[in-house]
N, C-alpha and C positions, 0 to 999 in steps of 0.2 A: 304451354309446356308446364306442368307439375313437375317440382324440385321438394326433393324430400334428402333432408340431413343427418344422418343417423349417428345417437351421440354416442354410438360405439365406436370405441378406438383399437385399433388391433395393430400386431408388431409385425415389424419386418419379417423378412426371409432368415435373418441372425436375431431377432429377437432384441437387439437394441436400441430400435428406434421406433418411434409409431405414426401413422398418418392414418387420417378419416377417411371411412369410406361413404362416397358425396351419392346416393340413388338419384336420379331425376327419369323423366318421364324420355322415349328415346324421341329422336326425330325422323321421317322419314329419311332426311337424306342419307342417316349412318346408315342406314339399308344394308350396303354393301361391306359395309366396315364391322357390321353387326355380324353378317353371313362368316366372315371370315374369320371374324374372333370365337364364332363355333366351328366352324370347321377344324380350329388348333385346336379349342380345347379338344375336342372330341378324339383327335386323332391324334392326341397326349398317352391317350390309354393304348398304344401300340398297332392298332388296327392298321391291317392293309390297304392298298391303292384300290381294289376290288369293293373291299366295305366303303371301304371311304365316297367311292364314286356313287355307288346306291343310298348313300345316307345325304351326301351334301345336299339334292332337293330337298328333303323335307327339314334342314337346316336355313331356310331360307324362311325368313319374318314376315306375313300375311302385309301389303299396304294399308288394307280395312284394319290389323291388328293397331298398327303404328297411328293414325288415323286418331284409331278409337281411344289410344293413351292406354293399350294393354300391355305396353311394351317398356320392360323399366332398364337403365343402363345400369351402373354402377362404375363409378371412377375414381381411383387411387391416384393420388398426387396428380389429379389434373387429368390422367391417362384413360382410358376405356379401359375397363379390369372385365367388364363382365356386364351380362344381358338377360333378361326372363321375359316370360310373359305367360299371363293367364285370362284365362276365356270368363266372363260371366258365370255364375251360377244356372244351373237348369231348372226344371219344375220340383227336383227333387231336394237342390239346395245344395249339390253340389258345384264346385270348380275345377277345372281342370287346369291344371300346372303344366305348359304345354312348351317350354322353354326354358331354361336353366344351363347356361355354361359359362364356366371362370376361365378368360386367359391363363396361361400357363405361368406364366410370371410371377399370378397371383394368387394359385392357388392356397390354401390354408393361411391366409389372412384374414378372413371372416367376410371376402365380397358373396359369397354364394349364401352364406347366412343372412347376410343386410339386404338379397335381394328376394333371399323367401319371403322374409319377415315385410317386405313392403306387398309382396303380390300375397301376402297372408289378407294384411290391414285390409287392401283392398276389395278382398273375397271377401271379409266379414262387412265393412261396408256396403257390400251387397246383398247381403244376407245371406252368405253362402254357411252352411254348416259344418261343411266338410270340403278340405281340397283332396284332389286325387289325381299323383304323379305314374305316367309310365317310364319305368326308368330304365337307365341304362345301368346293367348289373355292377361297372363299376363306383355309380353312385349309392348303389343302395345302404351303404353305410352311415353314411351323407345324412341322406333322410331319415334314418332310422335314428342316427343324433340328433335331429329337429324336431321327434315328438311323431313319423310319422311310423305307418304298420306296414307290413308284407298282409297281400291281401288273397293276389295270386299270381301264379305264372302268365300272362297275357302276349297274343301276336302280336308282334313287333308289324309298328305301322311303316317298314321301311325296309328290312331286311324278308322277302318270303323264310317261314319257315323257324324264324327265332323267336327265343320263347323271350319276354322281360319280364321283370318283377313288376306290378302295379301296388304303389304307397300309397296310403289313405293316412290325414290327419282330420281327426276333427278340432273343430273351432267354439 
């Protein structure tokens, strides 16, 4: 397991106190703990029992991803705050950003920033050029603060029929 410690400090939810947020590599066994801490984030943003039901599979972490140490956590004071993960580079030299969700607890304390920033490192590592997220339109501001672009409207790989933003950063 890769542990990576990010000397960003970020404050609390009252803004008067601060604790590090720790990235390490995830393990299979969060598996389950992992699925569920996107299932809240995601269904933070209001969404019904209906989406929610069609979305939870592809909310679920590949075992070949975890495996392969695609899969990063993020933990606040000891806790799971949050999880990502990104695929290899293709022949073109892109990555794709294939997972990104903050518990709710934790949003806007900087875990979703410390865990781009580690699945960035590791696309350039790889020699990726560029990442490229399909997001969910209530992130897209998100990325649009981390340096990334609106590229175009793309099929939602989970909802028939919904359009998403796809984000492009280059590296």
């Amino acid at each position: 397991m890769t542990t990576f410690n990010t000397p960003q400090i970020v404050a609390s939810a009252t803004g008067s106190t601060t604790s590090e947020v720790s990235i390490r590599s995830a393990k299979v066994d969060e598996a389950s703990a992992l699925h569920d801490l996107s299932i809240r984030s995601k269904a933070h943003w209001g969404y019904d029992a209906a989406f929610m039901t069609l979305t939870a599979p592809r909310l679920v972490l590949p075992e070949d991803w975890l495996r392969a140490e695609r899969v990063f956590v993020a933990e606040l004071s000891g806790s799971l705050a949050g999880v990502a993960a990104i695929l290899p580079p293709d022949g073109d030299g892109t990555a794709e950003l294939e997972h990104l969700f903050v518990d709710p607890p934790a949003m806007g304390r900087g875990v979703g920033a410390a865990l781009l920033s580690s699945c960035l490192w590791l696309a350039t590592t790889e020699g990726a050029c560029k990442v490229r997220a399909l997001a969910d339109p209530q992130a897209r501001p998100f990325y649009e603060g981390q340096g990334f672009r609106w590229v175009v409207d793309a099929p939602s790989d989970a909802i028939p029929g919904r359009m998403l933003p796809l984000m492009e950063r280059m590296l």
